[in-house]
N, C-alpha and C positions, 0 to 999 in steps of 0.2 A: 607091501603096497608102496609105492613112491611115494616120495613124499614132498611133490610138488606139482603142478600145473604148468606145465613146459609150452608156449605157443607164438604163435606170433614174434620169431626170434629174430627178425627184422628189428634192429638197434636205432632206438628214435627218439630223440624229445617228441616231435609233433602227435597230435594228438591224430586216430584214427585218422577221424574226420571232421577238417572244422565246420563242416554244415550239423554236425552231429553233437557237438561238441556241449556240456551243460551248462548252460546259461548262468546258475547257480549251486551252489553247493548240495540245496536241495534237492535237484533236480539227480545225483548221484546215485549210485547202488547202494542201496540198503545191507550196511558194514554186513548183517547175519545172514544174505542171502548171496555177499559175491565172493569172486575167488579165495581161498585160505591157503596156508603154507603148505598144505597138506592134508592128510586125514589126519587132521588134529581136535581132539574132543577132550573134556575134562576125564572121562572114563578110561581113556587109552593112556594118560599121562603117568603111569604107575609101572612101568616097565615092559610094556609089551614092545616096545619100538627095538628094534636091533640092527646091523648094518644092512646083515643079512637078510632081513625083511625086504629089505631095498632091491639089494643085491641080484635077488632069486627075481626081481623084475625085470633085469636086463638082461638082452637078445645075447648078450658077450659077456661072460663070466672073467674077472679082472685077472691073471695066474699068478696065484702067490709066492712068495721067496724065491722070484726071477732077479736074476743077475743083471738085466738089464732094465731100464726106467719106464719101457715104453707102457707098461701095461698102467702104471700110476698117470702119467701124461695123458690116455685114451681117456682113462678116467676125472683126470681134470677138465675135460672139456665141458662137463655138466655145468661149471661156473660161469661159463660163458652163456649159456642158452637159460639158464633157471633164473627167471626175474627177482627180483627186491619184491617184496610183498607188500609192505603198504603202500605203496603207488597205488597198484592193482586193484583197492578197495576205494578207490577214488573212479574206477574206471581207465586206467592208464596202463594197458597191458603190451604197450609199444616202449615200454621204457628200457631203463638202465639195467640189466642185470648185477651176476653178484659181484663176476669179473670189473666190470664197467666201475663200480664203488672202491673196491680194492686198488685200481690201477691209479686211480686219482689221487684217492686218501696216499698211495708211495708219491708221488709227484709234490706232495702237500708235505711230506717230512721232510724231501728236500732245499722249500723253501723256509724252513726252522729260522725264525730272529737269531741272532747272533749270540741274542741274549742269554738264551734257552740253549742255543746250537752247541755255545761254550761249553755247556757242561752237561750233556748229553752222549752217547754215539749214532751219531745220523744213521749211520750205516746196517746198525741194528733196527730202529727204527722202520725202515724202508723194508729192511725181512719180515717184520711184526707187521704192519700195513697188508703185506703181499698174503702174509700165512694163518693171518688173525680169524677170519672167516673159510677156513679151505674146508673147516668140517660139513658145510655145508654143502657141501655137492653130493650128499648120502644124505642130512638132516634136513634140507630144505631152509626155509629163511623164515625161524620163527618170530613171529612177532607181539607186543604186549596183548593183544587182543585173540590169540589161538587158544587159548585156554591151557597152555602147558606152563609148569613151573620153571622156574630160574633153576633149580635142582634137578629139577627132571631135562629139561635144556641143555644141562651141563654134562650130564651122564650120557646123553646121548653125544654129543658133541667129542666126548672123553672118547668115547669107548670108535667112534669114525675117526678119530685122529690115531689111536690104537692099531686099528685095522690098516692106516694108510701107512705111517710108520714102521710099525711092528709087523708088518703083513705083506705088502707090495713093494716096502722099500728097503727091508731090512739086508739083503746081499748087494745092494745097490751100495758100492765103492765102501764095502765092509759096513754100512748101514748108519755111516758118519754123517752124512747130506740128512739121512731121517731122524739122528739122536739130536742134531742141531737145531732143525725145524719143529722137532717136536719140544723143544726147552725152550723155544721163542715162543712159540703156541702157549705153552703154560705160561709164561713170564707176564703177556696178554692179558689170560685167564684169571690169573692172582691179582696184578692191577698193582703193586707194591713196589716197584721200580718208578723212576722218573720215566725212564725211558716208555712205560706201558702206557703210563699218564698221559703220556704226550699223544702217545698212538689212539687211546680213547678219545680224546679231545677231538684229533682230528677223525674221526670216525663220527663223531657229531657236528663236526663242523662241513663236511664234506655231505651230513644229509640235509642244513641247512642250503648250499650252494646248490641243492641239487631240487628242494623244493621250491628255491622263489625262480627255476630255469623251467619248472613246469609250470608255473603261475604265468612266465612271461610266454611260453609257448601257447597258452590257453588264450592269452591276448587280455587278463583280466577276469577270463569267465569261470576259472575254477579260483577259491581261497583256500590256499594248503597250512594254514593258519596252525592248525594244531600240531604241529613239528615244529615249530616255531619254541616251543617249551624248553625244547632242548639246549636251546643255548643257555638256558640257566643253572645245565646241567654240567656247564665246561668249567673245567678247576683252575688252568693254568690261565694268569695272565694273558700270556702272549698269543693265545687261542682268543680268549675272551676280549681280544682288540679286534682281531680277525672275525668274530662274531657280532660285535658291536657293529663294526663296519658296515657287516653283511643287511640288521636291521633296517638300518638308515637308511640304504639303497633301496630295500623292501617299500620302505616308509614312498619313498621318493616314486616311485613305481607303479604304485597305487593309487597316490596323488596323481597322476595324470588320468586315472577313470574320476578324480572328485573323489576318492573313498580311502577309509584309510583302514588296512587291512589288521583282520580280526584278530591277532596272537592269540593268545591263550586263552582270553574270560569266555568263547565260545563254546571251549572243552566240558563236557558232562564231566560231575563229579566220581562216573565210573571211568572215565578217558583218565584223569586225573588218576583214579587211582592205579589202574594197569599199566600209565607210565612208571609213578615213582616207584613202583614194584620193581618193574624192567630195569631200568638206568638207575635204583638206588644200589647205594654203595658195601655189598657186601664180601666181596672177594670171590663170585662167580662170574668174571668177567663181564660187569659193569665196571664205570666208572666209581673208584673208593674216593672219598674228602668228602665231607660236609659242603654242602653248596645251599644257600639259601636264597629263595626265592622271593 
């Protein structure tokens, strides 16, 4: 089955339609009845998911152990077209896909403080940004709220990076381009490097940047308030300037409806906990540090 809701591939902040558009947050899809990552259920999260699954959905079957790159490339175009999924649960199925977050978050390692840049390699960095999410053009883009584990996320995620590596690109220039990308992919994944550290931070920081760009697209009438959490969730200083920042403006923004936008106390005690599940720090490619809120 696929495992994603592909539509509306027209690339947009703006919302549908502003005559359309909800007034308040209330006025939203009900999280249990709109778009999901997938066929994702608590029952299915035990290993039935496989590349394959996917695979056996598409019109063009990928040809394995080709010398040449094109069949991996035909196949990265899914990242282009398969949305970010909690937009979507908001009503916002005009957005940013997964391409669209990846290209930004590389553009965001390149502008690294000096401070951090110093003792870092930028240039790994901007690999890790680009290759962090590529499992996801077979997995879909799950989120705290699909009901799949952090474990079961990671298997599936392993075993698409496996296939795309070890499978479509391994005669590809003696299969060095795939042994490379796929050791940045883990390096992500483990979260134990500065350099992963960084790539996560900005991986949270670029979804803050990208929720208060739909709040001003909305004109005020959506509060995308509970992503807002995330900034509590950044390790590195020099991210957590960059986030602070980001607040203030938030702050500043909202103040011009008279209102001052929701952060976090609006969050259900189950929002709360599907987050700190997701983005707590166990070395399945979340965020690892202690971060107190």
């Amino acid at each position: 089955m696929a495992p994603s809701v592909v539509e509306d591939a027209v690339q947009s902040n703006e919302p549908p339609s502003m005559h359309t558009a909800p007034s308040d947050n209330s006025a939203l899809p009900n999280i249990t009845t709109g778009p999901s990552s997938g066929v994702f259920t608590p029952s299915q999260a035990d290993g039935q998911w496989t590349p394959a699954s996917v695979l056996e959905t598409l019109p063009h079957q990928p040809e394995l152990h080709s010398i040449s790159p094109l069949p991996f490339l035909h196949l990265l175009e899914r990242l282009k077209t398969t949305k970010r999924e909690g937009w979507r649960r908001f009503g916002i199925n005009h957005g940013e896909s997964i391409s669209d977050h990846m290209y930004r978050m590389s553009i965001i390692t390149l502008l690294c403080p000096p401070t951090l840049s110093s003792r870092i390699d930028i240039a790994r960095c901007t690999k890790m940004a680009l290759i962090h999410d590529m499992a996801e053009l077979l997995v879909g883009d799950i989120t705290p709220i699909d009901g799949v584990t952090k474990s079961e996320k990671s298997r599936r995620e392993t075993e698409t990076m496996d296939y795309l590596c070890s499978g479509l690109l391994s005669n590809v220039h003696s299969g060095i381009p795939a042994k490379h990308m796929r050791e940045i992919w883990q390096e992500y994944e483990d979260s134990e490097t500065l350099e992963s550290k960084f790539v996560h931070d900005v991986d949270k920081m670029e979804l803050l940047l990208q929720m208060m760009e739909y709040e001003r697209s909305y004109q005020g009438r959506m509060d995308l308030g509970e992503f807002s959490r995330v900034a509590k969730r950044i390790v590195l200083p020099e991210v957590q300037e960059w986030a602070a920042e980001l607040l203030v403006e938030r702050e500043g923004f909202w103040a011009t409806f008279g209102k001052l936008p929701s952060g976090v106390l609006v969050i259900s005690e189950e929002r709360r906990r599907q987050q700190d599940e997701y983005y707590g720090g166990d070395g399945n490619g979340h965020a690892n540090g202690s971060v107190k809120e």
